[in-house]
C-alpha positions in Angstrom: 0.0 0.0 0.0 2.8 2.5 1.4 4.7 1.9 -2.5 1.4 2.2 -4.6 0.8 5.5 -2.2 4.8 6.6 -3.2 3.7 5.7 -6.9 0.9 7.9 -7.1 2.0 10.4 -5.4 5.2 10.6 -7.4 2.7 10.3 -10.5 0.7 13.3 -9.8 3.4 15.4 -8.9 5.5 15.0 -11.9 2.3 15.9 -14.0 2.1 18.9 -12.1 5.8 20.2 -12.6 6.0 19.5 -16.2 3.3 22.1 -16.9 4.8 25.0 -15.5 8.4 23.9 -16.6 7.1 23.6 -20.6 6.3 27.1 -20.3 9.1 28.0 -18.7 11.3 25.9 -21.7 8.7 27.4 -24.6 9.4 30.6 -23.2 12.7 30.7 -23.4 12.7 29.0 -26.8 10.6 32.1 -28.4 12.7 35.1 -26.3 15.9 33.6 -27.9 14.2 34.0 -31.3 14.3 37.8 -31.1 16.9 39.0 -33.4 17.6 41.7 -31.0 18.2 40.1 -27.3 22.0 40.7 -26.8 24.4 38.2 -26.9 25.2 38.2 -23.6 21.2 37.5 -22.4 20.9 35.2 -25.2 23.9 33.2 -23.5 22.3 33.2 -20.4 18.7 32.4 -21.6 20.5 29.6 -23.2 21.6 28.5 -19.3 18.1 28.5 -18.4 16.7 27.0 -21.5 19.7 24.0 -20.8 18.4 23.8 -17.0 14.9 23.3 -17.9 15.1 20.7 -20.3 17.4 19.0 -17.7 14.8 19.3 -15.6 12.5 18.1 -17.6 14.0 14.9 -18.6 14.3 14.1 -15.0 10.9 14.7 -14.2 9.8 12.8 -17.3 12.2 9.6 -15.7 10.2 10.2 -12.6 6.7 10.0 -14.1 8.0 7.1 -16.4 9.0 4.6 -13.4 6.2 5.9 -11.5 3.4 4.8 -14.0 5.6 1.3 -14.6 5.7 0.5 -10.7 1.8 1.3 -10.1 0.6 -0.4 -13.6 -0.3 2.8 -15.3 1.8 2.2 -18.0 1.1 -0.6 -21.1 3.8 -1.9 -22.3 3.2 -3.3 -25.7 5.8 -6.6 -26.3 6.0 -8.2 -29.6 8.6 -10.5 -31.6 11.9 -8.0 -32.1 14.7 -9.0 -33.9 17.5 -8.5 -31.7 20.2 -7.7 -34.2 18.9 -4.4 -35.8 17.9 -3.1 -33.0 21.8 -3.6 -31.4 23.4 -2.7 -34.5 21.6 1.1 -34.0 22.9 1.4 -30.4 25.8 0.5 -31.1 26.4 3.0 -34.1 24.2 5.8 -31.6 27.2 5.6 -29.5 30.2 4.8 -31.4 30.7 8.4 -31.6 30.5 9.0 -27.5 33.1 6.2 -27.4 35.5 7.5 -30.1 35.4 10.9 -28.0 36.2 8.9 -24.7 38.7 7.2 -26.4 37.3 4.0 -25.7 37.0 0.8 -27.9 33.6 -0.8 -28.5 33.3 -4.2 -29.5 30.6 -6.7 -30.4 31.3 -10.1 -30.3 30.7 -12.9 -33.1 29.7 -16.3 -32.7 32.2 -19.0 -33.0 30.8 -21.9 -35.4 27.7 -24.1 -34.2 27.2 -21.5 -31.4 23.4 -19.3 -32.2 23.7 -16.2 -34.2 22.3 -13.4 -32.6 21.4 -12.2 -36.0 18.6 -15.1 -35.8 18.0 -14.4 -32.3 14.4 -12.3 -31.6 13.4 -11.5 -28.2 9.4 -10.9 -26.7 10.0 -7.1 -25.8 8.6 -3.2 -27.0 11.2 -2.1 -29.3 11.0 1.6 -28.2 11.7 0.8 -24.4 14.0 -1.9 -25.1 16.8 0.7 -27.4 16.3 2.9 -24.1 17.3 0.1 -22.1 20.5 -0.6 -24.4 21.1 3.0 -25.3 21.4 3.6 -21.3 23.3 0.5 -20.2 26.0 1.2 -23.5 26.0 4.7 -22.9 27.0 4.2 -19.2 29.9 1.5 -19.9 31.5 3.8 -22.0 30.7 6.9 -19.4 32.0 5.5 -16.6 35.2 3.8 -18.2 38.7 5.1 -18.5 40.6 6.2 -21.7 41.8 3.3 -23.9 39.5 1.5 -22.4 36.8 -1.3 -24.0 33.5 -2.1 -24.1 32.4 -5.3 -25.1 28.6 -6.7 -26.5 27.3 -10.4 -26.3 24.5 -11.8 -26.8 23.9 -15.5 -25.4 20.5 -17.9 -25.4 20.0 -20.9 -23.2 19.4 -24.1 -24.8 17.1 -25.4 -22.6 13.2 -23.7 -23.1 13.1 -23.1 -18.8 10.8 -20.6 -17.9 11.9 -16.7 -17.4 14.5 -14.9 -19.6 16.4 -17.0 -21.5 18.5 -14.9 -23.7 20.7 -12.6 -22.1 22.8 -9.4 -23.8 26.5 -8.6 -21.5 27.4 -5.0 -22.0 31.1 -5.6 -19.9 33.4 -2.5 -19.7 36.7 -2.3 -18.6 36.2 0.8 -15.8 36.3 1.3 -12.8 34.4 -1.1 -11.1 31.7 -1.1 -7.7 32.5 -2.5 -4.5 29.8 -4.9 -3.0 28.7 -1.9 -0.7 27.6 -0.2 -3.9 26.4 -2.9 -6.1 23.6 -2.8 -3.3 22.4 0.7 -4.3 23.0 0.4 -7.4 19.4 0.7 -8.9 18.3 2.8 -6.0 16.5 6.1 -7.6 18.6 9.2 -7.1 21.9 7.6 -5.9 24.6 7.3 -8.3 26.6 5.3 -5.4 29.8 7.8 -5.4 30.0 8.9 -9.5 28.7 12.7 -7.9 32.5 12.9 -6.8 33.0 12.3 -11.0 33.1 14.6 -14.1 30.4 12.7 -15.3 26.9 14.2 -15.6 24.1 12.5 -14.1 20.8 12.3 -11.8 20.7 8.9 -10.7 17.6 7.5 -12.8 18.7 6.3 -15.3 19.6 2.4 -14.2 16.3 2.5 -12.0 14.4 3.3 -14.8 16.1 0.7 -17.2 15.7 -2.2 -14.7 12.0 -0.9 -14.4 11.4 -1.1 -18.5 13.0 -4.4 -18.2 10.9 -5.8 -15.8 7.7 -4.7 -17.2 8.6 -6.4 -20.4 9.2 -9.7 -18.1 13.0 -9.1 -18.3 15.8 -8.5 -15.8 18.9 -6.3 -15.4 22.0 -8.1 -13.0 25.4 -6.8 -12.6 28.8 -8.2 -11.5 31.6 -6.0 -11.0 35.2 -5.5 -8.9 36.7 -2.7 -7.9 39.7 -1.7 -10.7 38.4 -4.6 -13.1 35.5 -3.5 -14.6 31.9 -4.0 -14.8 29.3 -6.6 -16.6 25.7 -5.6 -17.1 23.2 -8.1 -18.2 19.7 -7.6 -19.8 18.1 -10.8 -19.4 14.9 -11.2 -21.9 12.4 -13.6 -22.8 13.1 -15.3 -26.7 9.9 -15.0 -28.9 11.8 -18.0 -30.6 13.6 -21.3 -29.9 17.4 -21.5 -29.5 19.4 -24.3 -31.4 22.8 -24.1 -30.1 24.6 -24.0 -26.3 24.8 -20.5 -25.0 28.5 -20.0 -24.5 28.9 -16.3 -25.1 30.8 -14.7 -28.9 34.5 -14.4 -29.6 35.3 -10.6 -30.1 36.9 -10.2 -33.7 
């Protein structure tokens, strides 16, 4: 009762904030049109104008895990071909990681193991690229220069029930200890990265591991201090494997 309370309440006020907080964006947007606002005020409307929609994307995180965790939201799963979908986040930040200086890497499959080019999972294609785009977006954040980031994608021979194919994002940063793989999904703690230069609010893996599970998936982590980290995104196949599961060779 107390969470569905925390849900609703959470629900209601995000609605609330985002209506003052587009005007205050569309606003901005119009004053920075004039052709005749200075350029120092238009460098400082642009401050505001960068706060807000900060703000705003935060909120809409909020109001997103909210409406998962009390039901509100439908999530439509269908067949998705896994492939396509991986190939686009993985070009989508290719870019971030050539700026970082850090090498990203998708494994292959060695013969007579699956091809994840076969491989389609029961998910909605929209929330699952927000899911990847977050988890490949951190690995190559929150890694160090020259560093790697490597893809697989594996799926269980045996037809069990729960997720049986399961895509490892592992990066070669800096690690959590056990004290922070504990709070690792908790909303609004970024357990220690504040002390970073990375940007961030703390949402983001709260409200992947919430998409996940409301497409009857999972997000699990291992990870040592100094030797990296390996998220998994565990989904359910809309298919049948035909192979072991024994993770791709990196070419």
């Amino acid at each position: 009762a107390a969470s569905q309370a925390k849900s609703d309440f959470l629900s209601r006020l995000s609605h609330e904030l985002r209506t003052p907080l587009n005007a205050i964006i569309g606003f901005s947007q119009l004053i920075q049109m004039d052709p005749q606002l200075p350029a120092e005020r238009r460098a400082q409307l642009g401050h505001v104008l960068s706060a807000g929609e900060h703000l705003l994307s935060l909120i809409n995180q909020i109001l997103d895990i909210s409406s998962i965790e009390s039901g509100a939201q439908k999530v439509a799963t269908q067949a998705v071909p896994l492939a396509p979908l991986l190939e686009t986040c993985v070009a989508i930040c290719r870019p971030l990681a050539q700026a970082s200086a850090v090498a990203l890497e998708v494994a292959r499959p060695l013969p007579g193991e699956p091809d994840p080019a076969a491989v389609q999972v029961q998910a909605d294609p929209t929330r699952l690229r927000q899911v990847l785009m977050n988890l490949l977006s951190n690995a190559v954040k929150y890694n160090r220069p020259q560093g790697s980031v490597r893809l697989a994608v594996r799926q269980d021979v045996t037809c069990g029930e729960g997720p049986n194919v399961h895509v490892d994002i592992t990066d070669s940063g800096i690690g959590l200890a056990p004290a922070q793989l504990e709070r690792l999904f908790e909303p609004f703690n970024r357990v220690g990265a504040e002390r970073t230069v990375v940007e961030g609010h703390g949402l983001g893996l709260a409200h992947s591991r919430a998409l996940a599970r409301s497409m009857g998936g999972e997000i699990t982590v291992t990870s040592q201090p100094g030797q990296g980290s390996c998220f998994t995104l565990h989904l359910q196949s809309a298919g049948h494997p035909t192979a072991d599961s024994r993770p791709g060779r990196v070419n």
